[in-house]
C-alpha positions in Angstrom: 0.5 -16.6 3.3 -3.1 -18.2 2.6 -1.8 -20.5 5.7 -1.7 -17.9 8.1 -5.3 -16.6 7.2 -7.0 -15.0 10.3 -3.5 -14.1 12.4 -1.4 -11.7 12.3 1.8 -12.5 11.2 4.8 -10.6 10.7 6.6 -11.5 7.7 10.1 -10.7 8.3 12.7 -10.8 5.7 16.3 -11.3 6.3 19.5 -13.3 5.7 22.5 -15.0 7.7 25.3 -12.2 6.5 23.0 -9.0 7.9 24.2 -7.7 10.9 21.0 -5.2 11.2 19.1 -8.3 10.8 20.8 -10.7 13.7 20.8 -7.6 15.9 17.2 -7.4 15.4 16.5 -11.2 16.3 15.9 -11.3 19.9 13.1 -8.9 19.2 11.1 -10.5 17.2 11.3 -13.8 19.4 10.3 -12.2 21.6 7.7 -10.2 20.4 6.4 -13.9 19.0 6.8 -15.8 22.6 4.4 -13.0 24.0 1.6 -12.5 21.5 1.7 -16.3 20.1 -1.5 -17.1 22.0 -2.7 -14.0 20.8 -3.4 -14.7 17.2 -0.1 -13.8 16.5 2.7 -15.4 14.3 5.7 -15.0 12.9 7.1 -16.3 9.5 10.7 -15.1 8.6 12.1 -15.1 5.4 16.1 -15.6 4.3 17.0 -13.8 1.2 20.0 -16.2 1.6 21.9 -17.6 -1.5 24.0 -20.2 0.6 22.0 -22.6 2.1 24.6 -24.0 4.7 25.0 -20.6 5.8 20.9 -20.2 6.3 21.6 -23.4 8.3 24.1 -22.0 10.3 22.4 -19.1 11.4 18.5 -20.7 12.5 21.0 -23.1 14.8 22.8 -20.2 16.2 20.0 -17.8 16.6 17.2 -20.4 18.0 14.2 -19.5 16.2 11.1 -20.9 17.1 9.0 -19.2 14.7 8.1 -20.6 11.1 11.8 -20.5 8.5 11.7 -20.7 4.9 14.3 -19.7 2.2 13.1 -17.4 -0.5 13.1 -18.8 -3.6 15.2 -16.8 -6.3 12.6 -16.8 -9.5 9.9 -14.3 -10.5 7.4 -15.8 -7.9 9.8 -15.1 -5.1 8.6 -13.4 -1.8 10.7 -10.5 -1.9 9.4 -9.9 -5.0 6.2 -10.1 -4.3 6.4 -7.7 -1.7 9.1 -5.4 -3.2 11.6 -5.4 -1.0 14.3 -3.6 -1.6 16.6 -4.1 1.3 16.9 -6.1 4.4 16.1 -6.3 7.4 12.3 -5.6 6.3 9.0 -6.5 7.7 5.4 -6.7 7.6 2.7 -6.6 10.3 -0.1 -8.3 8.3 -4.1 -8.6 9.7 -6.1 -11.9 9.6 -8.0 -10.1 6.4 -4.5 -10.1 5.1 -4.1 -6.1 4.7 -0.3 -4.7 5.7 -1.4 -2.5 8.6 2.3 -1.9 9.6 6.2 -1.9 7.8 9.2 -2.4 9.3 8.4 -2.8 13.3 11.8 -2.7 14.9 13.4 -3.1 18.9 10.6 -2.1 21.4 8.8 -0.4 18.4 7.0 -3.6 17.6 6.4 -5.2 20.9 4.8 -1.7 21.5 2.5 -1.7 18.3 1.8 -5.4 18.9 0.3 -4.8 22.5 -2.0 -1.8 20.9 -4.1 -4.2 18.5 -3.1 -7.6 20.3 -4.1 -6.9 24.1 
């Protein structure tokens, strides 16, 4: 996260096998292609254990926004921010404080053009 000092970012968690978390997709590209010269970024997170399956799913979902895949040890993500199920997110300031959890459908384009416009 120290990379994304001074955006916002929203840190979404999800995997290739969650249907919620597909279904939820379009939203947050688009909530990135109309805020990203706004200060605003996304990084998404796959809780994903199969790696060709990760693969599979940034191909067929087209996301233009920053991918990684958590890692699965004490220092992982999720763990960090204690999440507990998916799909989960976090609307973090440029300080770094979570000033919003779990954004979802027009809910976060919404809270995005409050603080962002």
């Amino acid at each position: 996260m120290s990379d994304y000092k001074g955006k916002y970012v929203l840190l979404d968690f999800w995997a290739s096998w969650c249907g919620p978390c597909r279904k939820e997709m379009p939203h947050v590209k688009a909530a990135f292609e109309n805020f990203k010269q706004k200060n605003f970024t996304v990084l998404a997170v796959s809780i994903d254990k199969d790696s060709k399956a990760w693969t599979k799913a940034l191909a067929e979902e087209n996301m233009p926004f920053t991918q990684v895949l958590d890692s699965k040890d004490d220092q992982s993500a999720g763990k960090r921010y204690m999440v507990e199920a998916i799909p989960t997110n976090f609307l973090i300031d440029p300080n770094g404080v979570i000033i919003a959890k779990n954004l979802r459908g027009a809910e976060l384009e919404k809270y995005l053009k409050t603080i962002l416009n």
